[in-house]
MIKEKE-434705 format. One line per field, with one value per residue: residue number from 1; x, y, z of N, C-alpha, C in turn. Coordinates in pm, whole numbers. Last residue first. Example, Ala and Ser with C-alpha at 12.3 -4.5 7.8 and 13.67 -1.06 7.14 Angstrom:
residues 2
i 2;1
nxx 1285;1319
nyy -225;-569
nzz 708;780
caxx 1367;1230
cayy -106;-450
cazz 714;780
cxx 1290;1320
cyy 3;-330
czz 787;780
END
This chain:
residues 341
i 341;340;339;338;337;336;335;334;333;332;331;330;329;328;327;326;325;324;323;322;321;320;319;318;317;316;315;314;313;312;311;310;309;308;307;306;305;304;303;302;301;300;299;298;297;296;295;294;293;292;291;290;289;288;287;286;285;284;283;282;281;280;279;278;277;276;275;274;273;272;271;270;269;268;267;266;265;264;263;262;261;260;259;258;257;256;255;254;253;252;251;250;249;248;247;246;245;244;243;242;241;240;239;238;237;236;235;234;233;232;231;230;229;228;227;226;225;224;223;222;221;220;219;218;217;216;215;214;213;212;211;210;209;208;207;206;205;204;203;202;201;200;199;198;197;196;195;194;193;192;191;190;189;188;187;186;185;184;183;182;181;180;179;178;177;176;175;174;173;172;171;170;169;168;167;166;165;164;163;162;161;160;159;158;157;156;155;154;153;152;151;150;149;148;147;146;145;144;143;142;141;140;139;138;137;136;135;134;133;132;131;130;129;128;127;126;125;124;123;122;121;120;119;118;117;116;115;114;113;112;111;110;109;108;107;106;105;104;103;102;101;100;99;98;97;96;95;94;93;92;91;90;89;88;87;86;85;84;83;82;81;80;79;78;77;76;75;74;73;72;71;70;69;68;67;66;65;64;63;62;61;60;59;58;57;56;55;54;53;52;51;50;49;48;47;46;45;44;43;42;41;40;39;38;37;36;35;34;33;32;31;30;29;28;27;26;25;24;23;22;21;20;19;18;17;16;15;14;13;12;11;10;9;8;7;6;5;4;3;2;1
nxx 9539;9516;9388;9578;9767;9782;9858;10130;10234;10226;10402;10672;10702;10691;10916;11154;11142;11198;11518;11722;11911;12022;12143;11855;11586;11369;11042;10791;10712;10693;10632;10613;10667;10439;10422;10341;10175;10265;10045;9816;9448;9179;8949;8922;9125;9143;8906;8923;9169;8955;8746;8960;9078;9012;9158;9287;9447;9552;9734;9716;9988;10198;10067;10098;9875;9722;9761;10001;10043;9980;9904;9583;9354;9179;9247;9266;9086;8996;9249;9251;9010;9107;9372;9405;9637;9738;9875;10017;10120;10050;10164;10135;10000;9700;9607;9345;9173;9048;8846;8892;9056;8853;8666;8832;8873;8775;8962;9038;9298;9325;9311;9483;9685;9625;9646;9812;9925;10152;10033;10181;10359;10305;10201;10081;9993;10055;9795;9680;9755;9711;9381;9381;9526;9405;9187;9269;9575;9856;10093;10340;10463;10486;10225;10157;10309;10421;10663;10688;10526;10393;10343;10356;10333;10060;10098;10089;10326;10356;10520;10643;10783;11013;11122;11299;11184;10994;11159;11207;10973;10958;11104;11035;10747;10862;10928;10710;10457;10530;10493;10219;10140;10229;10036;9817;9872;10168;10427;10534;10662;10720;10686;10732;10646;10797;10757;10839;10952;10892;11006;11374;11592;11865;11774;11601;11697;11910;11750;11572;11776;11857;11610;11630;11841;11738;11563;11758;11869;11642;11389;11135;11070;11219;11219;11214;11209;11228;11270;11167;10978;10991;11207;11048;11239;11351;11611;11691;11633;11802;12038;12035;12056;12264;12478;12413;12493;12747;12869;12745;12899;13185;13219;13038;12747;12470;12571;12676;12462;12278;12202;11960;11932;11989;11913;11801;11559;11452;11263;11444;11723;12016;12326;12614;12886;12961;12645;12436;12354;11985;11776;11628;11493;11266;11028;11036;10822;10663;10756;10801;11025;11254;11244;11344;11570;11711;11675;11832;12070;12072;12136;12191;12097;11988;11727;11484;11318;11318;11190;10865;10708;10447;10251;10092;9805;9658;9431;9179;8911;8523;8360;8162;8063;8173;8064;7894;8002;8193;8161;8132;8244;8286;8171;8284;8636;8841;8931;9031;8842;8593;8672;8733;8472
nyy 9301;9653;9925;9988;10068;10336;10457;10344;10477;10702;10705;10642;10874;11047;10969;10981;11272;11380;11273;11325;11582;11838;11904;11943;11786;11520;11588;11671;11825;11703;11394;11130;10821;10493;10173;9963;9629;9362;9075;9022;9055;9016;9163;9223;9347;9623;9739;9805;9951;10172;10249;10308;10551;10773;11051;11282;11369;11374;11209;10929;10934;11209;11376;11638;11885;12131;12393;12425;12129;12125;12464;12510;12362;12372;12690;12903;12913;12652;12572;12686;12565;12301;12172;11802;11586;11262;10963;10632;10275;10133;9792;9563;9415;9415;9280;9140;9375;9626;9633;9703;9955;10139;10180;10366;10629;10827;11094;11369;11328;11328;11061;10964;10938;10781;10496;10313;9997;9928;9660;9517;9271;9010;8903;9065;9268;9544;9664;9624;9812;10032;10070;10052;10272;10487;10450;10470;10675;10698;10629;10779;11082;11367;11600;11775;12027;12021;12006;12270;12363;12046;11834;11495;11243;11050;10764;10464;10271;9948;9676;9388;9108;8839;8645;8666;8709;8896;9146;9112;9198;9451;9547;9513;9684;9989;10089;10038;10091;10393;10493;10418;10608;10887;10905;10924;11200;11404;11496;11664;11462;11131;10938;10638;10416;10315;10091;9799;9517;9137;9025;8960;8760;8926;8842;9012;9247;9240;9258;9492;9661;9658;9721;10000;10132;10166;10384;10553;10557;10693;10885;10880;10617;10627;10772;10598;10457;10179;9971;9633;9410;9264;9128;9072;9000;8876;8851;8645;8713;8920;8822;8643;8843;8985;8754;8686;8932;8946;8684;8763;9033;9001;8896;8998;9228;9320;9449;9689;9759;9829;9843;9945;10214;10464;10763;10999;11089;11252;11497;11470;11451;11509;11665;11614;11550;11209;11078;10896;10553;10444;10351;10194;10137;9840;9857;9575;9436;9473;9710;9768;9904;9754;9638;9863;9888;9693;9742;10012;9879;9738;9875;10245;10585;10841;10780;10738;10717;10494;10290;10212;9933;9749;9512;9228;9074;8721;8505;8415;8532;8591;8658;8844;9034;9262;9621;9790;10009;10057;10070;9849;9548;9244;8968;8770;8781;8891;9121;9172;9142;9260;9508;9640;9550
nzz 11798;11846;11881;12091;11961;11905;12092;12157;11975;12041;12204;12126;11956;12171;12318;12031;12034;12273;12240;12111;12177;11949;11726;11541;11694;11590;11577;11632;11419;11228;11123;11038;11085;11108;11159;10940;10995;10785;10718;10674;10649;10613;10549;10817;10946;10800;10874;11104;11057;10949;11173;11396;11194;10986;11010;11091;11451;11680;11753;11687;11422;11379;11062;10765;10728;10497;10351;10282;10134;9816;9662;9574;9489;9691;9888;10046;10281;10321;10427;10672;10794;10805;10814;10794;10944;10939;11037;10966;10901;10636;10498;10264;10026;9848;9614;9738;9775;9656;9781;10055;9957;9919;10099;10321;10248;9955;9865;9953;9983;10276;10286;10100;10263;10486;10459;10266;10155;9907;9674;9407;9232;9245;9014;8761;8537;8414;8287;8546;8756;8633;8622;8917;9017;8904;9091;9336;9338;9284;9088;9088;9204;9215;9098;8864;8832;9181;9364;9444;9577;9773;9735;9640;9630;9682;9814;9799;9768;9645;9728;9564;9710;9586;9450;9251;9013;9131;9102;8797;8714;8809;8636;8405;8393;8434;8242;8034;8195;8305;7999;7978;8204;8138;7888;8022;8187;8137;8314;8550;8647;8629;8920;9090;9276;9602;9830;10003;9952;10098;10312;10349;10362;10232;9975;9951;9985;9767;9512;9567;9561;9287;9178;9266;9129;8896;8916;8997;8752;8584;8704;8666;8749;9018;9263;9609;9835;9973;10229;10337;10594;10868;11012;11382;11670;11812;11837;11702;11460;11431;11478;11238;11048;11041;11011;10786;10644;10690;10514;10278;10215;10171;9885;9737;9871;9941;10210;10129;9943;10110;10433;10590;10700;10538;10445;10263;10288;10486;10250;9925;9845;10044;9883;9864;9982;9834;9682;9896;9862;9863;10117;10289;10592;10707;10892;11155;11429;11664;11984;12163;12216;12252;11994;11838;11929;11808;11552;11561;11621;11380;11181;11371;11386;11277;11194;11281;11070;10891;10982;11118;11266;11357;11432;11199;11176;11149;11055;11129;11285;11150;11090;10768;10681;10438;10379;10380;10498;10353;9970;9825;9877;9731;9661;9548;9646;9628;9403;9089;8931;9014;8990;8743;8648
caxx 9514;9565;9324;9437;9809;9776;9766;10007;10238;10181;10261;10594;10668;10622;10836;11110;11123;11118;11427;11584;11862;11944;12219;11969;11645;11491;11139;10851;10684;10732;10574;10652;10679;10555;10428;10420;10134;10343;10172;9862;9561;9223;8994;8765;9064;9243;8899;8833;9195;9081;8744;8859;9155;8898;9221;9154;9405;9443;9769;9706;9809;10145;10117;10119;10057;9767;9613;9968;10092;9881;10027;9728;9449;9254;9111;9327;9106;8901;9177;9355;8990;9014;9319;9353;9583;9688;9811;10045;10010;10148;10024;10203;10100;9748;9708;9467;9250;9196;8838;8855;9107;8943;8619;8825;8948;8674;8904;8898;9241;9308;9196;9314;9693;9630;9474;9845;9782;10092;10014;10106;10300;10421;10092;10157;9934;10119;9945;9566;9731;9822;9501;9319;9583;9523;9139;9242;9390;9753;9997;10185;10435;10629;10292;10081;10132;10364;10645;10803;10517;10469;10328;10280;10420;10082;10130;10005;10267;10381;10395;10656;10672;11016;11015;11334;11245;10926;11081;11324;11054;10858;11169;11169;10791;10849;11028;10860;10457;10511;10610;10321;10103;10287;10218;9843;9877;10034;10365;10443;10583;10716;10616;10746;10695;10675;10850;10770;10973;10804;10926;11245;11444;11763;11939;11622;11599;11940;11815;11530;11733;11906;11662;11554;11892;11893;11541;11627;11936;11686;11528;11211;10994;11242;11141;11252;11088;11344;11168;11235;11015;10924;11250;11080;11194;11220;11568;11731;11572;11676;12025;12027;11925;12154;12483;12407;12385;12687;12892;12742;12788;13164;13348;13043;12889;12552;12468;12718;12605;12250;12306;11996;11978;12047;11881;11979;11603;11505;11362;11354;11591;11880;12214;12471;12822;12988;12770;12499;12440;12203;11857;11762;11535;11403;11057;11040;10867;10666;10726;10717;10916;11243;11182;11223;11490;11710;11665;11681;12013;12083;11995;12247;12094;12165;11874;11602;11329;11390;11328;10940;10814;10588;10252;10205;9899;9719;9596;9288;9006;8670;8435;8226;8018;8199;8164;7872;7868;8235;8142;8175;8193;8303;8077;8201;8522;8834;8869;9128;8975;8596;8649;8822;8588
cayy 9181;9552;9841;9942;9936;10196;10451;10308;10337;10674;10746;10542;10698;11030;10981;10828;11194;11417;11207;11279;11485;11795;11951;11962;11918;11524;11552;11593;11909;11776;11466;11259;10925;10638;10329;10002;9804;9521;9165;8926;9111;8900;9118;9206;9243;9524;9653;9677;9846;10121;10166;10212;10420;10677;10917;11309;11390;11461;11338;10990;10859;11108;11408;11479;11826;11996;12337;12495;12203;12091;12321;12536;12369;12259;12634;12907;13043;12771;12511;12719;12713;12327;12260;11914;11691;11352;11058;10768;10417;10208;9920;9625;9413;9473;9364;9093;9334;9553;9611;9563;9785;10071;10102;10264;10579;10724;10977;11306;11315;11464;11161;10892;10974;10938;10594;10431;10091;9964;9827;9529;9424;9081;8880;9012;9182;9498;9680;9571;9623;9989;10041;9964;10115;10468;10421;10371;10648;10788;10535;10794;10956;11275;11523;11614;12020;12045;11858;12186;12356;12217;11877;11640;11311;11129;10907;10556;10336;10098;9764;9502;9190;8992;8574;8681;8597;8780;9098;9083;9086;9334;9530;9438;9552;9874;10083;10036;9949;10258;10523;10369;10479;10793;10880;10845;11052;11298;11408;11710;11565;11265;11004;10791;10428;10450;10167;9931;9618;9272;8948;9035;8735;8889;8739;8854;9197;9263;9143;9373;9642;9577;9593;9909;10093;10055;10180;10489;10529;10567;10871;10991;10711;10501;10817;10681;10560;10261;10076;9726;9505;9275;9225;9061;9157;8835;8987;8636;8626;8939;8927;8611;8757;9028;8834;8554;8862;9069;8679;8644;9005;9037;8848;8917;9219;9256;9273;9588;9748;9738;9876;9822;10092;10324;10695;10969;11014;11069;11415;11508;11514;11477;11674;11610;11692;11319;11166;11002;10658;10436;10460;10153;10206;9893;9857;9713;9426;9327;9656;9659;9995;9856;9565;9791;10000;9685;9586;9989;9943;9641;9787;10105;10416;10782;10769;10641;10892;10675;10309;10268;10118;9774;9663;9302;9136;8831;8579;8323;8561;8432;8758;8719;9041;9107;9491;9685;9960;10049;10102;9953;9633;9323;9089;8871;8740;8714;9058;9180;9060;9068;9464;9590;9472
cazz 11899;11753;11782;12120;11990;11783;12081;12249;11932;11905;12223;12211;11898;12071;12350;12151;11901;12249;12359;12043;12202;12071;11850;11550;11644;11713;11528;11717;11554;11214;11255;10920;11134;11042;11218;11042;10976;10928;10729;10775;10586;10619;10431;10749;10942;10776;10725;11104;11132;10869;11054;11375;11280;11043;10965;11016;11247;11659;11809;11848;11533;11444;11194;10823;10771;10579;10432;10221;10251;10029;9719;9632;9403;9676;9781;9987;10195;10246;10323;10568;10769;10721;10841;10743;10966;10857;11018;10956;11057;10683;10534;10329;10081;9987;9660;9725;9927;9626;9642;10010;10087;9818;10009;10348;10249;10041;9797;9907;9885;10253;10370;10059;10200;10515;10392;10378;10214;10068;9735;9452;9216;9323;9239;8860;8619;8488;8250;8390;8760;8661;8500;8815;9034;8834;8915;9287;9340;9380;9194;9013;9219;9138;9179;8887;8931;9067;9275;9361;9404;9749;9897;9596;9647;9514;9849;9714;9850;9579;9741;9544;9638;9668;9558;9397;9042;9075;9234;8892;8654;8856;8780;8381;8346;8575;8344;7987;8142;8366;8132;7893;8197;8252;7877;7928;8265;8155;8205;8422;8726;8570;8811;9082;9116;9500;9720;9981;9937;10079;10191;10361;10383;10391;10070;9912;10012;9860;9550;9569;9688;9369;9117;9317;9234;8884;8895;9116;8850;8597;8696;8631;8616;8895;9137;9485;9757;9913;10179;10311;10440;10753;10927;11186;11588;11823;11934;11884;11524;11400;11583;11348;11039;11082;11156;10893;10618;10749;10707;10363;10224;10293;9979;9726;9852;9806;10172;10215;9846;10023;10372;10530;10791;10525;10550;10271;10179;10498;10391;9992;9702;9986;9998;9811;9980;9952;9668;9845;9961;9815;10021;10256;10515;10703;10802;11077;11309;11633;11841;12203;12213;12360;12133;11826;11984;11951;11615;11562;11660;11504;11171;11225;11420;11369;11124;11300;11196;10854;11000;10979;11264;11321;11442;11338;11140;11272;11056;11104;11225;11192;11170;10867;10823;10504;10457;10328;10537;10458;10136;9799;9916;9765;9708;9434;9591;9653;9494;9240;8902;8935;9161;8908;8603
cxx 9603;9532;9376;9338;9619;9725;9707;9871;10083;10163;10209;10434;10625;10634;10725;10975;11099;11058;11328;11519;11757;11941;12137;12076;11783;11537;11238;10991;10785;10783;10667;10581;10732;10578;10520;10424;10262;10206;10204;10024;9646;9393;9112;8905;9010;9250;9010;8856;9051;9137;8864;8853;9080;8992;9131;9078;9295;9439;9653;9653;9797;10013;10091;10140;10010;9878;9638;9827;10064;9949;9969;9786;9565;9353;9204;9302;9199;8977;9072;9266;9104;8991;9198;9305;9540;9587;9790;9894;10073;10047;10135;10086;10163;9887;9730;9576;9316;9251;8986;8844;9012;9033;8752;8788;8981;8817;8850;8834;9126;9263;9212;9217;9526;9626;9484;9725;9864;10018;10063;10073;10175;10459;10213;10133;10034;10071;10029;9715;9703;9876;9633;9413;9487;9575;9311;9217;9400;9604;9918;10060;10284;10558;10443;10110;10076;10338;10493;10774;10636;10476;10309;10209;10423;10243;10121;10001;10244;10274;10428;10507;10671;10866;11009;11242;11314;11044;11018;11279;11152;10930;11041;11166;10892;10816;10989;10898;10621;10556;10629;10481;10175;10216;10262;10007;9865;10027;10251;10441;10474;10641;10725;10667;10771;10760;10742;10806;10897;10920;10838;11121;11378;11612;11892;11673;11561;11822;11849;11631;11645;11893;11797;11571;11773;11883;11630;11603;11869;11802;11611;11351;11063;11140;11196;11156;11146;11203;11285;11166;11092;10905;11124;11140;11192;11168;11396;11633;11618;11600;11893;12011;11940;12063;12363;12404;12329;12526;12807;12744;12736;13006;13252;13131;12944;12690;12495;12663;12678;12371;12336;12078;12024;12045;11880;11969;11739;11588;11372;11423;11488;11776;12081;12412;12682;12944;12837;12630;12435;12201;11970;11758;11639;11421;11160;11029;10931;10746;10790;10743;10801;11103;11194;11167;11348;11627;11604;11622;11881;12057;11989;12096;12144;12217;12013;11708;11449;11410;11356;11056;10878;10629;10422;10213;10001;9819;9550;9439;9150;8805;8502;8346;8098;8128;8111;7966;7836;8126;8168;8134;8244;8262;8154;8159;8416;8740;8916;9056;9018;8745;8632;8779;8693
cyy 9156;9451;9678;9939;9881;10100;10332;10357;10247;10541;10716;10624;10634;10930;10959;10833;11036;11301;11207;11188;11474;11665;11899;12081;11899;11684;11589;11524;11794;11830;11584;11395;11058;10734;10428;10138;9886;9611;9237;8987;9026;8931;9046;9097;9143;9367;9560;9618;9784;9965;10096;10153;10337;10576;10880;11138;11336;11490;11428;11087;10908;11054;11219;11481;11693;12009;12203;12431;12311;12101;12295;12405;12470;12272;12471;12786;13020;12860;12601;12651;12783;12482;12342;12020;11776;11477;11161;10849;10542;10272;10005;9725;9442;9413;9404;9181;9211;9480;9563;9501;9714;9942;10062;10170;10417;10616;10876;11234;11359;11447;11288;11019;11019;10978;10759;10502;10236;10060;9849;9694;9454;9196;8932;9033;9119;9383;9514;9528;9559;9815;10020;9968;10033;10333;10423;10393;10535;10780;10580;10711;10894;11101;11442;11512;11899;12028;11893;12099;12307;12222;12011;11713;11440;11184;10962;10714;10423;10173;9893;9560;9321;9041;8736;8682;8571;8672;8988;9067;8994;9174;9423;9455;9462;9675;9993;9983;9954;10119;10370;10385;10422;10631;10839;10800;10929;11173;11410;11649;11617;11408;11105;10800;10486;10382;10314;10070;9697;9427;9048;9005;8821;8859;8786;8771;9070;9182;9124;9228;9500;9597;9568;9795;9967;10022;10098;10380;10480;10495;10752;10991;10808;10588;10700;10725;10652;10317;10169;9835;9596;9321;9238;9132;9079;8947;8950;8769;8648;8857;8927;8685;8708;8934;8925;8671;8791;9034;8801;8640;8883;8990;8878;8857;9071;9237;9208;9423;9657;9668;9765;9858;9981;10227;10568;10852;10936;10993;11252;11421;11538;11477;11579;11594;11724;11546;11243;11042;10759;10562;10450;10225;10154;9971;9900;9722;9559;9322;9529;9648;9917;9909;9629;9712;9966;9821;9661;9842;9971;9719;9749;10020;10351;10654;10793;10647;10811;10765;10468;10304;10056;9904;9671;9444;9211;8924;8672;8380;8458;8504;8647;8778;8906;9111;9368;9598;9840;9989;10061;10084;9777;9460;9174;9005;8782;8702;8942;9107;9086;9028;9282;9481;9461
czz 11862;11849;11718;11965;12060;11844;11960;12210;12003;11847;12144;12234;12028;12019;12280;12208;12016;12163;12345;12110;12152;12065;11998;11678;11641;11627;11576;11707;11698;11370;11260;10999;11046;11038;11110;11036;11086;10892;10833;10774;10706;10611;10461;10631;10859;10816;10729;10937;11147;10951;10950;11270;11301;11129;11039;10978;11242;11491;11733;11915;11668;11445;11247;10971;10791;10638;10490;10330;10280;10154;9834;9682;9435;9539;9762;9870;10111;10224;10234;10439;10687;10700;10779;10803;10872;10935;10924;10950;11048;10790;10639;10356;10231;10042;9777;9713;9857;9728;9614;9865;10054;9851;9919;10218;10277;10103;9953;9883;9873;10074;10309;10135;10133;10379;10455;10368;10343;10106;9905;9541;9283;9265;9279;9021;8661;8580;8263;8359;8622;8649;8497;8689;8955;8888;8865;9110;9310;9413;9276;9063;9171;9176;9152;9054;8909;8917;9185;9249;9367;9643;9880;9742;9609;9479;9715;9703;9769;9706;9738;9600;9701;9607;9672;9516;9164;9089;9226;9089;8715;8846;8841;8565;8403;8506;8387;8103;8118;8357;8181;7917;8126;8256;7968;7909;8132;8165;8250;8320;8640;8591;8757;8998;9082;9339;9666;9906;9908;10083;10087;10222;10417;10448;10199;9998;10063;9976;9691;9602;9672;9543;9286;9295;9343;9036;8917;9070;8968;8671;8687;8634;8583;8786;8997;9370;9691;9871;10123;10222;10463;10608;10794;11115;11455;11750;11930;11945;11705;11483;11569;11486;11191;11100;11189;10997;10729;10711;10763;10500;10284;10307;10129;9846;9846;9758;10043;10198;9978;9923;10226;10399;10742;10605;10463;10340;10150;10393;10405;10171;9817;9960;9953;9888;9906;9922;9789;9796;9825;9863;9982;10086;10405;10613;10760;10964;11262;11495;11778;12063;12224;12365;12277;11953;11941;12014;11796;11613;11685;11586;11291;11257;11304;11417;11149;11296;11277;10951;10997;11012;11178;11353;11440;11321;11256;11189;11094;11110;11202;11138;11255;10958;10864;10644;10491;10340;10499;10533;10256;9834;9860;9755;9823;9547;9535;9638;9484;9337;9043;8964;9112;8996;8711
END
């Protein structure tokens, strides 16, 4: 039934072996960066550290601000390049509108999507606030917000499905009348026992995007492909891109390191940190790159794959220069970049 309704066509693969052998390519996707490791930068900044790095696009951050002295639910989370209460401002928004779009264009950088990853399931202030990144969105021609659902940590999954249909109905509703599509990045959000023991994000497999899509049919509910996630899953990271290669929105270049000898002694039902880290492309994970960039072909994708950085080891230190942090994206980029035309 998935594979009838999402495909383009009947013979999608369910394997990597069985891929499309046609090999006419018509669209071109761009290699981007993710805003968040960014976060002493404004938009024009990054603008301008985008074409320092070669890159063809970003993805712009854009978290509501904190209470002064709240700290945030997880990292990046505080991080605003795209200042959403600025853009939606009735008197100022206009003229700080015209002034990005056009730096956008002069620098030859897209503003491919924005990225708020809140918990809208668990907290309805995250929904309030996606409704208006969407608008926001809008007024700057981004064509695509990358998001998470969330989850209830300890709901089930029947109840987070009827979760789902309530909250996200009315915001689809509102990415629909704003010509915005929504790609739920599939991360479970489940690192540590914090977010035990379902995770905070529900979109994590394909069988929960089948009944998601059922719910929720609309061509602006969709996915961004991140298959780090998928590696340390278990789940087959390539067959689900073609089964869902109309959803495909958005895609993300992030790694994945499994330590496999932490892994045995401590089994898959310890927190995954605990036997993983997220790390740069480049630097020695688990992530098929070949194959993931032949599927993004194969099925014709024409968006960002944009870089993302959850690199522990390269991250600017407090009180230091984030010379280290530059280096590394530019390594990370060069290594990308020999899969892209």
């Amino acid at each position: 039934m998935c594979k009838e309704k999402f495909a383009q066509t009947s013979q999608t693969p369910d394997s990597p072996a069985s891929a499309p052998t046609e090999t006419s390519i018509k669209r071109l996707f761009k290699l981007g960066l993710q805003t968040p490791i960014l976060d002493k930068m404004d938009i024009f900044q990054c603008i301008d550290f985008a074409v320092e790095c070669g890159f063809q696009s970003l993805e712009i951050a854009a978290w509501p601000p904190l209470p002064e002295g709240q700290k945030p639910s997880r990292r990046y989370a505080d991080v605003a390049q795209l200042r959403v209460l600025d853009v939606l401002d009735e008197k100022n928004g206009p003229a700080e509108i015209e002034k990005i779009l056009a730096y956008s264009e002069e620098k030859g950088v897209e503003l491919a999507s924005s990225l708020f990853c809140g918990n809208p399931l668990a907290n309805p202030a995250d929904a309030e606030w996606m409704l208006k990144v969407i608008q926001a969105s809008a007024k700057l021609k981004i064509p695509v917000l990358t998001c998470f659902t969330g989850r209830v940590k300890d709901m089930n999954l029947e109840d987070s499905f009827q979760l789902l249909e309530k909250v996200f109905k009315p915001i689809v509703a509102e990415a629909e009348r704003h010509a915005v599509k929504l790609a739920v990045e599939h991360c479970p959000t489940l690192f540590t026992e914090t977010e035990m023991p379902y995770g905070c994000n529900l979109m994590s497999t394909p069988a929960i995007w089948e009944r998601a899509f059922q719910l929720i049919p609309s061509d602006h509910f969709g996915i961004c492909a991140d298959i780090s996630h998928f590696t340390w899953l278990s789940v087959d990271p390539i067959a689900p891109l073609y089964e869902f290669r109309t959803k495909i929105f958005s895609a993300h270049a992030k790694d994945i390191k499994v330590h496999r000898r932490k892994l045995e002694r401590v089994g898959i039902l310890a927190p995954p940190l605990d036997y993983m880290e997220p790390i740069l492309p480049g630097f020695g994970g688990d992530v098929p790159w070949a194959d993931y960039f032949d599927a993004l072909y194969r099925i014709g994708f024409s968006g960002t794959v944009a870089l993302e950085f959850e690199d522990k080891r390269f991250e600017p230190k407090k009180g230091e220069d984030d010379e280290i942090t530059r280096r590394a994206i530019l390594k990370a980029k060069r290594f990308l970049d020999q899969f892209v035309v």
